[in-house]
C-alpha positions, -999 to +999 in steps of 0.1 A: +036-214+288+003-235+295-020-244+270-048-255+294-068-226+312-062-215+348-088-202+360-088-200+397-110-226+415-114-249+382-106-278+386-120-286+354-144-313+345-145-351+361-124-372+343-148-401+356-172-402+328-142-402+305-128-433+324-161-449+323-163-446+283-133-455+277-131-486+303-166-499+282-153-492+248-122-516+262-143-542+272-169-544+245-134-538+218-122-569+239-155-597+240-156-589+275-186-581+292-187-547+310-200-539+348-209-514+366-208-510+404-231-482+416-238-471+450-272-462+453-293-436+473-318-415+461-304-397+436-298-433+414-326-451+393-325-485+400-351-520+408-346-521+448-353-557+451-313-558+437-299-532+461-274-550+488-256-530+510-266-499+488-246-514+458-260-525+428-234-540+397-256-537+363-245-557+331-241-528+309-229-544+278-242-540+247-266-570+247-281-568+280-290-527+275-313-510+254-306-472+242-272-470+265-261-434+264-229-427+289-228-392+291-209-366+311-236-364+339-257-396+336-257-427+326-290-442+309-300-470+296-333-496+297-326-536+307-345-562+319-348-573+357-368-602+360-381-602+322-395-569+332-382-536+309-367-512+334-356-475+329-322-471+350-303-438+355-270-432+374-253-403+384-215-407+369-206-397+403-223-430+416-204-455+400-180-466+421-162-493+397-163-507+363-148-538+354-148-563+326-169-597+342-147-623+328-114-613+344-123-584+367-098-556+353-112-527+354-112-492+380-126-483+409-138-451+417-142-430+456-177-437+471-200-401+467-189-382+500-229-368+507-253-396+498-290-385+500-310-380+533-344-391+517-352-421+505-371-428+477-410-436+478-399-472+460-374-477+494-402-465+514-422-491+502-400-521+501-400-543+532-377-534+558-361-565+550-350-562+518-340-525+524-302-513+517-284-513+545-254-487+553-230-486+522-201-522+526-170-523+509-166-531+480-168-565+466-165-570+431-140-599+428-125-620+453-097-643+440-117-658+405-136-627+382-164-658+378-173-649+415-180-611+408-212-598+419-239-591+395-277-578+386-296-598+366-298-573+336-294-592+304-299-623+326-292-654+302-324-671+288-321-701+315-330-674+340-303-691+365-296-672+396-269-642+397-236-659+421-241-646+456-217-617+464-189-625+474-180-621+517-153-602+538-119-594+521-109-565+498-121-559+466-097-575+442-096-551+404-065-556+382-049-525+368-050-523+327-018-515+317 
């Protein structure tokens, strides 16, 4: 006899946002610092000027967020880019990995299967330069977690420069045992 309902076609909720919670509550439990890796399209509220390859990884540690709320659909929070306040949202179904900064373990998640056609009017008005490109691999760490690509949200106070990501290769996460 099964306790869990049947009902035909559901499939039941994403276990994603569950993964994503728990993942964070590991790292911040732990002294590590958490990360997210978001692929971005329209849907995603994000500063551009970050975007590579339409990937974005976001500090999303305690420290370097204001008013973080992980929920079920969406992921909120406020950080600074620059030493400018910015509101950021993410669809659950956009974060593509989260991972602890100082030794990469963490999870990786499938790319979204039907990114959106449109972009949005802040693309539109970034330079065609520093526009995303088609979506890359992944690259969150390549041999040393130091390496891992970030944002600059809750930059240190010597406003040094995020480590460039990372070329070529697969991405390299650890599995948590």
């Amino acid at each position: 006899m099964s306790l869990i309902p049947t009902t035909p076609g559901n499939a039941g909720t994403s276990t994603r946002p569950y993964l994503i919670r728990a993942l964070h509550d590991w790292c911040t439990d732990n002294g590590f610092t958490p990360y997210l890796a978001v692929y971005v399209d329209a849907s995603v509220q994000v500063p551009f000027e970050y975007v590579k390859n339409n990937e974005i990884v976001l500090n999303v540690g305690f420290e370097a967020t204001t008013s973080l709320k992980l929920g079920n659909e969406l992921i909120e929070f406020k950080a600074r880019f620059g030493g400018v306040s910015r509101d950021i949202a993410v669809p659950v179904d956009h974060v593509i990995a989260i991972y602890a900064r100082e030794n990469g373990q963490g999870m990786a998640f499938p790319v979204p299967t039907e990114p959106a056609a449109a972009p949005l009017a802040e693309q539109a008005a970034t330079p065609a330069a520093e526009r995303p490109t088609q979506p890359g691999g992944l690259r969150l760490a390549t041999g040393d977690a130091a390496s891992a690509t970030e944002a600059p949200a809750g930059k240190p106070a010597d406003d040094s420069e995020p480590p460039e990501p990372p070329t070529g290769g697969r991405p390299a996460l650890k599995r948590i045992k």
